[in-house]
N, C-alpha and C positions, 0 to 999 in steps of 0.2 A: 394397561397403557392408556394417557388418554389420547385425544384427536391429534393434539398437540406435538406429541410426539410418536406418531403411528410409524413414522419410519424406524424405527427401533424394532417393531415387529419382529419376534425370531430370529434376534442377533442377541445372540445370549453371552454374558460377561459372566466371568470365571470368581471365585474369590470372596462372593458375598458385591464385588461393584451392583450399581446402580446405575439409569440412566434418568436423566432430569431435564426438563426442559429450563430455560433459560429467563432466568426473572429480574426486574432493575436491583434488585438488591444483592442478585450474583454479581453482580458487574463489578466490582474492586474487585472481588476475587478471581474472577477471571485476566483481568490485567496481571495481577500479581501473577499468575500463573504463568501468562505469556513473558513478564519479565526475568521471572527464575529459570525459564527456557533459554529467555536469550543470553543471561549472567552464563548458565550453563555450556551454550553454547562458546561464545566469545574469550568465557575468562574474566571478562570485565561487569563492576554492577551496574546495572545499564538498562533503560526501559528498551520496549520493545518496539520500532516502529507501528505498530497500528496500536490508535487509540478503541480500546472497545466500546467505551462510552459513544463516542461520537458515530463508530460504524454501526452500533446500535439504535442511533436517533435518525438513521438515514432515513426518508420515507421508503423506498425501496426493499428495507430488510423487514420482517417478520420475527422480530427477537424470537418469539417463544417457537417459530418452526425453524430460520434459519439460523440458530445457534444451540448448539446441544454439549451438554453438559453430562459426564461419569462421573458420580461420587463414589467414594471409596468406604470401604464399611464403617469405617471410624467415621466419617462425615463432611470430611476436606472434601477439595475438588479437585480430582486427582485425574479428568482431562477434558479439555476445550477446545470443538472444534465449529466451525460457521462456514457457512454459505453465502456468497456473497454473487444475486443475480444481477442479471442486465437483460435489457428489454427485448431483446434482442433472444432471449432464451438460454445462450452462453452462461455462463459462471464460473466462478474462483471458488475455491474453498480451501481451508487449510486446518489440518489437525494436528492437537499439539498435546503431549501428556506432559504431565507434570517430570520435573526430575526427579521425587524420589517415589514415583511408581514405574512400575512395567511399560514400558513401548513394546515390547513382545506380547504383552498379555492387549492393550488398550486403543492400538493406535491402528489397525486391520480393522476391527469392527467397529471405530469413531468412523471412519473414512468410506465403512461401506454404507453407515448411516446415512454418511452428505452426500453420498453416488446416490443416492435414493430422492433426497429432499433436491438435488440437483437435479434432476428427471422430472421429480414433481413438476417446480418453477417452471422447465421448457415447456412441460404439457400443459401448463394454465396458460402461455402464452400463442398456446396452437405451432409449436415450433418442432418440425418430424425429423430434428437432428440437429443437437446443440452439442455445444466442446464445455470440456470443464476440466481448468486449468489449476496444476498443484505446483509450486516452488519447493524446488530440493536442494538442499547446501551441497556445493560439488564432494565434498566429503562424508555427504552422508550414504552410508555405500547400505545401511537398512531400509530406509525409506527410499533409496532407487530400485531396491529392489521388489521392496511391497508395491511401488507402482507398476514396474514392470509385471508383474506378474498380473498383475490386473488391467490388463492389457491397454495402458499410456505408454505413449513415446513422445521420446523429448523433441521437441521444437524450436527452442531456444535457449540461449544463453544471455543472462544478465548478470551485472556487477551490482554491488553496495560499493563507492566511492566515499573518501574520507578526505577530511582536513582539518590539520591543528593550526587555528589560527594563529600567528603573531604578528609583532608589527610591519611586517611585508605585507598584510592586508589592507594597508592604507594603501597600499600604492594602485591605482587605477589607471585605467586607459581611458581617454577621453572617448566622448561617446561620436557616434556621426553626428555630421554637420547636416542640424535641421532637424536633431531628437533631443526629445526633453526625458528623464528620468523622475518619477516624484512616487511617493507612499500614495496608497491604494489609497480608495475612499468608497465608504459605505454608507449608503448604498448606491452612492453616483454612480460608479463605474462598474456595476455589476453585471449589467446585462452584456456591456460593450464587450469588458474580459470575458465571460463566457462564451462569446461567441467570437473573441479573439482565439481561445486557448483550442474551442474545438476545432477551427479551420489549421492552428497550426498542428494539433496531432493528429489529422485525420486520415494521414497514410500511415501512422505508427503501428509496428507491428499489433495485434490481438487489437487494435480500436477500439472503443465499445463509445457509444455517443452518449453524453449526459445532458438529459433535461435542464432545463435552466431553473424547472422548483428543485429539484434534486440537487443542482451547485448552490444554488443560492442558501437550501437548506442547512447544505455543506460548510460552505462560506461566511452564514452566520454562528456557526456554534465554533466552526475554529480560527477565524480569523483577528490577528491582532493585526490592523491597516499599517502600523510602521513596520511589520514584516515583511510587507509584500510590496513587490518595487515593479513599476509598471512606464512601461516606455511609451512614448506618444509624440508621433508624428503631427502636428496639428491637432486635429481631433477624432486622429485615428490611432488605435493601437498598434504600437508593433511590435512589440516584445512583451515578456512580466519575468519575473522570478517570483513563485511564492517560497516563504519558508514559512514551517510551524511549532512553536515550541515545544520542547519537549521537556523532562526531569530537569535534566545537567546540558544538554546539547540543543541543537538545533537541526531538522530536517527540512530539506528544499524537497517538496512536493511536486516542483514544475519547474520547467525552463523551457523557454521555448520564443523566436521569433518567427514572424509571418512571412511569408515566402518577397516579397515585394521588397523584403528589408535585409533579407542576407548575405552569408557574405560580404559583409559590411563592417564586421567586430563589434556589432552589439550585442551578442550572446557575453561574448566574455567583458567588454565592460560593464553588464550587467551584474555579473555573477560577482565580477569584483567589488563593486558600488555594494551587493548585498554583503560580502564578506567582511567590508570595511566597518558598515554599521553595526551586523552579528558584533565583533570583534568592541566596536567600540560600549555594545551593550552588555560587554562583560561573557560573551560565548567565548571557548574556546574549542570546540569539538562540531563540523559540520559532516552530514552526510547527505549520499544522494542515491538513487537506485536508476542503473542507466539501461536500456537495450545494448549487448553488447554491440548488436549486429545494424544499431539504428544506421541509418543511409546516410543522417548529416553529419558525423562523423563526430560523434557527440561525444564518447571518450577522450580523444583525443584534446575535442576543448575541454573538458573539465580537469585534463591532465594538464594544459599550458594554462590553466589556473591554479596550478599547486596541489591538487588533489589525487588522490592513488586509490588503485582498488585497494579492498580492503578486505571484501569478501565476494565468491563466484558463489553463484545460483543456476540452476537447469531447470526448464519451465517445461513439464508435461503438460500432454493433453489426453483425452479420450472422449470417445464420445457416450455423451448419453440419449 
């Protein structure tokens, strides 16, 4: 083994697998991976919400430590799973096998891997007790249970929300009196949104605060400025919707208004202003992933916009 992937150490794969650390030229393949999970999963062929490319160019991740790779003895890549830190020490990670390999045989020892590479992260941060978060489809009754057993418990409940656009997506509500709505602009308004977006989620459940080279980072590699629709009081933010395109569809990344502005129905003439343009750029398929449990009652709008769960998630935690 080399440095790279030391956390593999004494977690032995059955079968002839292999484990591999993570190089730019795994990176389609990995995608693909994560998208034959989600076809698999859903029914439908359909990328996968996270782009690996871009979560790989974050300054923050360590391609070759926080993303680990099992090849199969034939040489595909038969499963992918990453770590994903925060400054804070916290982390996400999620492990995914391919569908036509074993989750019985691959997906226990992907996951004890990232418990390990997740521990690492806390410890270089000097942090004596960090949580690290796994998303489980409320149906998936293997993976609740490989968590459980490895003693997470669940936290939370979130939704995937959906909407097929048609032409009901023109129809808008006017915005408040005294808000302008316009397309993002880069790199004008970058700092302002950053530091609009953290003040507005900054009691959302699990928080984690993001540097402004880390958005900014973020926000140059995915951003297309007529996707992202930013509300402005004068020459203060109150509101955004970002979306980011996907294959076939569209994902809204964020929604969010500043506390000084709510209550006011600018969430939802936002969201409709963004569904109107999606819609007029040829989408017909939007998604969102909400806090079931969020305080502003953020379902609910996204349902008096036309939009339906689509699919539940249960968010573990444990500590490391």
């Amino acid at each position: 083994m080399t440095s790279a992937i030391s956390v593999t150490d004494g977690i032995e794969l059955s079968d002839g697998y292999t484990w591999r650390p993570m190089t730019v030229a795994d990176l389609p393949a990995a995608q693909d991976l994560l998208d034959a999970c989600e076809a698999a999963v859903t029914g439908e062929r359909r990328p996968h919400q996270i782009d690996v490319g871009a979560d790989a160019r974050q300054p923050r991740v360590d391609m070759a430590r926080d993303q680990l790779l099992i090849m199969a003895p034939n040489g595909a890549l038969a499963a992918f799973g990453w770590v994903y830190p925060f400054d804070s020490g916290n982390a996400m990670c999620e492990p995914n096998v391919h569908p036509d390999h074993s989750r019985e045989l691959l997906e226990e020892p992907l996951l004890v891997a990232l418990e390990r590479r997740a521990a690492q992260r806390a410890r270089a941060v000097g942090a004596t007790s960090a949580r690290l978060s796994v998303w489980c489809e409320d149906g998936e009754t293997r993976r609740r249970d490989l968590l459980l057993g490895r003693a997470y418990a669940k936290v939370r409940d979130t939704h995937v929300m959906r909407i097929r656009l048609s032409e009901d997506a023109t129809r808008v509500a006017a915005l408040p009196p005294g808000i302008d709505a316009r397309p993002f602009r880069r790199p004008v308004d970058l700092r302002a949104l950053h530091a609009a977006v953290e003040e507005a989620f900054a009691e959302h459940f699990n928080f984690e605060p993001t540097t402004f080279d880390d958005f900014s980072a973020w926000a140059t590699t995915e951003v297309e400025p007529e996707r992202w629709l930013v509300a402005w009081d004068g020459g203060e933010i109150a509101g955004e919707v970002l979306a980011l395109r996907r294959e076939h569809d569209m994902w809204i990344e964020s929604v969010s208004v500043r506390k000084p502005w709510r209550g006011r129905g600018l969430a939802l003439a936002l969201l409709q202003r963004q569904f109107a343009t999606l819609h007029g750029a040829g989408f017909d398929d939007v998604f969102l992933g909400v806090d079931a449990e969020n305080a502003t009652g953020a379902v609910q709008l996204y349902e008096r916009a036309g939009m339906h769960i689509w699919r539940r998630f249960w968010v573990f935690e444990r500590t490391v």
